[in-house]
C-alpha positions, 0 to 999 in steps of 0.5 A: 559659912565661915566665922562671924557670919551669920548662919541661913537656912541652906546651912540650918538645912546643912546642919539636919543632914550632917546630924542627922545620924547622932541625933535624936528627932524629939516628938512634937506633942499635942495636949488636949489638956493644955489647949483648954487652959490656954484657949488655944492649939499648943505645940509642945517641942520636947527636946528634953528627950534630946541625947544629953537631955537638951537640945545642945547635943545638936550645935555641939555635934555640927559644929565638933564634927566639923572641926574633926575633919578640919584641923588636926588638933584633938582637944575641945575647950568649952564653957558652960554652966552645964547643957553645952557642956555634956553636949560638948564632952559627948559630941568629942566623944563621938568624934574621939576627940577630948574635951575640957569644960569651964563651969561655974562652981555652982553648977547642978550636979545632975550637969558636973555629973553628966559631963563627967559621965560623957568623957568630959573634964571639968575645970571649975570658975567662981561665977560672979568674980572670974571670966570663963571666956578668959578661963577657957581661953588660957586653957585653950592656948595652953592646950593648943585646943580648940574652942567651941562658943556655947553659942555665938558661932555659926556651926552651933546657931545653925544646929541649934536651928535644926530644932525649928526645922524639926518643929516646922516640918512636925507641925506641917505634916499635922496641918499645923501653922504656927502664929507664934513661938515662944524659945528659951533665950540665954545667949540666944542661939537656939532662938537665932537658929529656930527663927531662921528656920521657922520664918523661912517656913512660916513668914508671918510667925511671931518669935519671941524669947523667953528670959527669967527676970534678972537676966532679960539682956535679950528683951532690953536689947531688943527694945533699944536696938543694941546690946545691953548687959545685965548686973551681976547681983540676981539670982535664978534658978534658969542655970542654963540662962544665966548670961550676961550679954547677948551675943554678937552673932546671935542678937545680929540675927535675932534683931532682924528675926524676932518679935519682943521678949518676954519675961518671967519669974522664978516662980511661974517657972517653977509652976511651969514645970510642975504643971508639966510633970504632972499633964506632960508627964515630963520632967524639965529643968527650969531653963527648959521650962520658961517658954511654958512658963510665958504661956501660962502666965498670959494665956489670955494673949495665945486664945484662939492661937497655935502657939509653938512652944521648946522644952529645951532640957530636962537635966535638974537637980533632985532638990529644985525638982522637988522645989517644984514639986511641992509647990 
């Protein structure tokens, strides 16, 4: 697997064995209760129980790991509105390496805070006026550091990808075969990975990405065979989705990989997170809630269906929590 070559699933299977030890196998849990709201049979993909608390602990580790054995630099730069980032600052900790994180300064705290916690440091970029890739990339030049991609790289696609692998092997042993997976989508890694993990498993699975409204670059580019970018003028509260333009690599594989994307509002997200807190007994940040959020808002397209669906975070500010919370 070198740079700019799509990771396959000999690496996915390459990546569960090199994490294997740092990571945390997160439970694929089954609710009777929301079987009977959908008319379905849901499988529910808890990475919000992941070290950090999203499942970015897994392509940080691969890929940090990988790194530590290779060059003899001792600095990690990365960019990130907050889940790679701590993934990124406690992976190099792991590894004894340091780590410095661009985010955006509107970042939710729980994420600056979390980074912090790890070892990380955190250099801050106004979002809508400055590039973090330019940023990070100053910063790595000036540092002799190494750059680790949140997600257009093959190393993290393909720990990323350990979460399908995870889920599939779950549900096999609970003689489960998924139709259809519904994955959070930013930069489209974690929804690159699983897809190669998951139609190696299952062939006939439909993958679908899940995108809040505003930010749907995937789903467009998707329908028109190349990639698109989005303006810069919406707002979400899916922080960890914000992204402008797919990746190269990424939409690569989710082109021959996925079904058509989906789309949702801030406010089915919002739902989808209470509804989650209070049957799931779980908290999940919105980003990490979209792909509940599309099945509850088309139920009626999963009746009589095993859907997979990935929680794929649960680091939320207080105030968006109680947001929804209240309702």
């Amino acid at each position: 697997m070198t740079k700019g070559t799509a990771p396959n699933y000999a690496d996915v299977i390459s990546a569960a064995c090199n994490i294997r030890q740092h990571i945390h196998p997160t439970p694929l849990l089954k609710s009777p209760i929301l079987d009977e709201v959908v008319g379905g049979r849901v499988l529910i993909k808890t990475e919000t129980l992941q070290r950090t608390g999203s499942f970015k602990f897994r392509g940080a580790f691969n890929k940090i790991s990988r790194l530590a054995t290779k060059t003899g630099n001792t600095n990690i730069v990365a960019w990130s509105s907050g889940n790679h980032a701590q993934a990124v600052a406690a992976a190099a900790r792991v590894v004894g390496l340091s780590a410095a994180i661009v985010m955006p300064q509107d970042a939710p705290k729980a994420k600056v805070d979390g980074t912090l916690a790890q070892g990380g440091e955190v250099i801050f970029y106004n979002r809508d006026k400055e590039s973090r890739e330019k940023i990070g990339t100053r910063v790595a030049n000036e540092r002799n550091a190494t750059i680790v991609p949140p997600y257009d790289d093959p190393a993290v696609i393909a720990g990323q990808g350990t979460v399908g692998l995870e889920a599939a092997s779950q549900a096999l042993a609970e003689d489960m075969i998924p139709d259809t997976a519904l994955i959070p989508c930013g930069g489209g890694g974690l929804v690159a990975g699983c897809a190669i993990a998951l139609k190696t498993q299952f062939p006939s699975i439909r993958v679908h990405p899940v995108e809040p409204q505003g930010f749907d670059d995937t789903t467009r580019s998707l329908a028109s065979g190349k990639r698109v970018k989005n303006s810069t003028e919406p707002r979400s509260i899916c922080d960890s989705l914000l992204i402008s333009t797919p990746g190269e690599l990424t939409f690569k594989i989710n082109l021959e990989h996925l079904a058509q994307g989906i789309v949702v509002t801030d406010d089915q997200v919002l739902s989808a997170m209470r509804f989650a807190f209070q049957n799931l007994k779980l908290v999940v940040e919105p980003g990490g809630a979209i792909a509940l959020a599309a099945l509850l808002a088309d139920k009626s397209s999963y009746r009589n269906k095993t859907v997979l669906i990935i929680l794929s975070g649960g680091n939320v500010d207080d105030a968006i929590f109680r947001r929804a919370l209240n309702g």
